[in-house]
N, C-alpha and C positions, 0 to 999 in steps of 0.2 A: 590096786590100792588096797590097802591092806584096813581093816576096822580098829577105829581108833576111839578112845571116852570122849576125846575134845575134835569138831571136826571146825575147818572152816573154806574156805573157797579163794582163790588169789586174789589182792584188790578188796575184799570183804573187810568193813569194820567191825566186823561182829565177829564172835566164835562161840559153836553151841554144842550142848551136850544132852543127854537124855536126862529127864529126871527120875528120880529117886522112887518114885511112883508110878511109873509109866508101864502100863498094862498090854497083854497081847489083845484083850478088847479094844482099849484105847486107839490103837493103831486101827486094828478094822474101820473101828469109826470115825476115822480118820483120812480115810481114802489108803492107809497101806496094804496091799495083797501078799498073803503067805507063799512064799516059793517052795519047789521042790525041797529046798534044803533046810526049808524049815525058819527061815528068813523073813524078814519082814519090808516090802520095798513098796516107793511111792514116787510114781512118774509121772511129771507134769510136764507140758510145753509152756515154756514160757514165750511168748510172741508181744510184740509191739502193737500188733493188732490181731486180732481172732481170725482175718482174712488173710494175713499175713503167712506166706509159705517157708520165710527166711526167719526161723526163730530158732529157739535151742532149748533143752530139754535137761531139768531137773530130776536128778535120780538122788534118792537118799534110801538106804539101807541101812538096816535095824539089824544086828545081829539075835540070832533065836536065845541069846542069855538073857536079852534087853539090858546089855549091859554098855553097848561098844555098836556105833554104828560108823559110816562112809557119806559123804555127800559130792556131790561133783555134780558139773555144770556141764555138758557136750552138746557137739551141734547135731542138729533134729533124728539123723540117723545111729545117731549114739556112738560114732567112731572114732572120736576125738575130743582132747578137752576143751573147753572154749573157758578165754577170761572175759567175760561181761563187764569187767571192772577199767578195763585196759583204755577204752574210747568213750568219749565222753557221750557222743551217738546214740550211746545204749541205755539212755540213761530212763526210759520208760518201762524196758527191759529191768534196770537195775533193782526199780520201785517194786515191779510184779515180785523180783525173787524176793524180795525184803517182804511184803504181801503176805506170800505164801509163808515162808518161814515164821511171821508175829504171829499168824493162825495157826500153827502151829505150839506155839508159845502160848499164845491165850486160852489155847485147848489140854495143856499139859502135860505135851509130848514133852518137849526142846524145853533148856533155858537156855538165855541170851544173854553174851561179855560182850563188852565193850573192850577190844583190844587196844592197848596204849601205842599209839604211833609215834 
């Protein structure tokens, strides 16, 4: 997957992008850790419940311009993409990634579109 300004996820009614201000600080304190390449990446599990072994796992990458980042959703061992959006099942799953991402948004990484369906 290639780094894009606008990213979103399948099934997602949102589409987001970095802002205009968003700092190599900001990310630190934010839970993102700097990779070898100079990258900025933040990995969550997302789970139904914290005991929960059957969950899947939120990666979002920050490109080192902080211009262009990646988001995608795969199952726990990161080897495939998973849609969250697809079963209605998922749907406490859904709320967590939505969660994560507003905290994201109210901290001043991301803003949040409403994509028109």
């Amino acid at each position: 997957m290639a780094f894009s300004t606008e990213v979103t996820t399948p099934g997602s009614m949102y589409r987001y992008r970095l802002t205009d201000t968003v700092k190599r600080f900001t990310l630190r304190d934010n839970g993102f850790t700097e990779t070898k390449a100079g990258n900025f990446q933040f990995l969550r599990p997302i789970e139904a419940t914290p005991q929960a072994k059957d969950g899947f796992m939120l990666k979002i990458t920050v490109a080192k311009d902080l211009k262009t980042l990646k988001l995608s959703i795969t199952s726990k061992n990161g080897m495939r993409a998973v849609n969250i959006f697809k079963d209605e099942k998922n749907k406490m799953i859904q709320d967590k990634f939505y969660f994560l991402l507003d905290g994201l948004v109210e901290r001043g990484v991301l803003l949040k579109e409403t994509i028109r369906r």
